[in-house]
C-alpha positions as CSV (number, residue, x, y, z in Angstrom):
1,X,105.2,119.7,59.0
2,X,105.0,116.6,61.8
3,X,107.4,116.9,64.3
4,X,108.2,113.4,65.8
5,X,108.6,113.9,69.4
6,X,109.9,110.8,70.0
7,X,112.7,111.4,67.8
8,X,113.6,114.2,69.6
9,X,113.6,112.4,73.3
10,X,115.5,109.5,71.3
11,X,118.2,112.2,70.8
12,X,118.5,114.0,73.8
13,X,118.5,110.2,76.0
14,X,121.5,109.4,73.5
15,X,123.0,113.2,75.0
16,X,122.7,112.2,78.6
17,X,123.0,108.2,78.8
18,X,126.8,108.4,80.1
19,X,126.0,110.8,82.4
20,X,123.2,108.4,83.7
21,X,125.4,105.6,83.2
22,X,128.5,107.2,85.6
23,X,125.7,108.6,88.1
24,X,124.1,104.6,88.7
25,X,127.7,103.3,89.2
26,X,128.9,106.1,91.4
27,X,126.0,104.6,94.0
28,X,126.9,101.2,93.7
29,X,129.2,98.7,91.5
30,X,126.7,97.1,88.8
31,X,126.4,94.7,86.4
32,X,125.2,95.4,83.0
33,X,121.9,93.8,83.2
34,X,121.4,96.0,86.5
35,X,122.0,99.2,84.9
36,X,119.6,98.2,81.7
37,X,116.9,97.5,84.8
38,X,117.6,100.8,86.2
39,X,117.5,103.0,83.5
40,X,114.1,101.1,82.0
41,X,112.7,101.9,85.2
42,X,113.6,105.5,84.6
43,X,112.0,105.4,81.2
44,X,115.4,106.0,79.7
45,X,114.9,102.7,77.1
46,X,118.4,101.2,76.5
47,X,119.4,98.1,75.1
48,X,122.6,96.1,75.8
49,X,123.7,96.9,71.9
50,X,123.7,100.6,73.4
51,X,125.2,100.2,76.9
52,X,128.2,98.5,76.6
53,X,129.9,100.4,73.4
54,X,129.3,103.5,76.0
55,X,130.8,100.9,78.9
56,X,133.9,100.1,77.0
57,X,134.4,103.6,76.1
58,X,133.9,104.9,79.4
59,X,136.4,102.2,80.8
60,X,139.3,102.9,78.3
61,X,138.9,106.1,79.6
62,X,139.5,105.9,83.1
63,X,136.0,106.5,84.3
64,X,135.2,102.9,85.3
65,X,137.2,99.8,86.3
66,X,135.5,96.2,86.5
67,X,136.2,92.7,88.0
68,X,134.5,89.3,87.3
69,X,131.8,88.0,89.8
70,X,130.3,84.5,90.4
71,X,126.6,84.1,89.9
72,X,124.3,82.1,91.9
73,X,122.1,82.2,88.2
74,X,124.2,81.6,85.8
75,X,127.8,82.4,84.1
76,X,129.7,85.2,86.3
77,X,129.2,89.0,85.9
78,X,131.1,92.1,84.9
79,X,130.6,94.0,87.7
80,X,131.7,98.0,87.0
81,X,132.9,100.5,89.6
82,X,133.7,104.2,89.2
83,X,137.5,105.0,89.3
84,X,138.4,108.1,91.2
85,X,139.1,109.8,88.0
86,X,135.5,108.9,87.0
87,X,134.3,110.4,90.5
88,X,135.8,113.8,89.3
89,X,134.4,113.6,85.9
90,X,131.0,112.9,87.3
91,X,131.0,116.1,89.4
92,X,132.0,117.9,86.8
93,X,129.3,116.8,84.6
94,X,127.3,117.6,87.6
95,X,128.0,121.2,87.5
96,X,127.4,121.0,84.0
97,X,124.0,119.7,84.0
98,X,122.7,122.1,86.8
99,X,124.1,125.0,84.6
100,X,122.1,123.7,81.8
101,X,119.1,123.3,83.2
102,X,119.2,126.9,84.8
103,X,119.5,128.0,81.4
104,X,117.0,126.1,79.9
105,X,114.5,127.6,82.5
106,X,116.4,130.9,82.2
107,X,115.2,131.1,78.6
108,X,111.8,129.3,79.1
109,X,111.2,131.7,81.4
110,X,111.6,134.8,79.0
111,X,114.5,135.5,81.8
């Protein structure tokens, strides 16, 4: 039996983009190519075919807003911000994630 690793990461990047996604906004209103740069840089590979399905989504629910920016290169950008409803949903997810990962090590740990 050949367990693909990579496979595996694939899935659990898919699990967490959003989270990453809300967490790089929260610090500063981006652009989409900005977040793509930030989460390469992360190693957390994401294409624009990925991010901005999970944008639109996150947007139509309240998590994110975004207004129209001239650019010095080029057409003008959608830059996203977090909504105060997104701020909230963000620290939950927060909470959530630390509990996780305190499990995780819980049962690595033989705990």
């Amino acid at each position: 039996m050949t367990v693909n690793v990579d496979n595996i990461k694939a899935q659990m990047r898919k699990g967490i983009l959003e989270y990453c996604i809300l967490s790089i906004i929260s610090r500063n209103d981006a652009y989409a190519s900005s977040i793509i740069a930030e989460l390469k840089a992360a190693e957390m590979i994401v294409v624009e075919g990925t991010l901005y399905p999970l944008l639109t989504r996150q947007k139509n629910q309240g998590l994110l807003t975004y207004r129209w920016e001239e650019s010095p290169q080029g057409p003008p950008r959608k830059y996203y911000s977090i909504t105060e409803k997104g701020r909230a949903y963000l620290d939950q997810l927060d909470i959530a994630w630390n509990e996780f990962i305190a499990q995780v090590q819980h049962i690595r740990n033989g705990q």
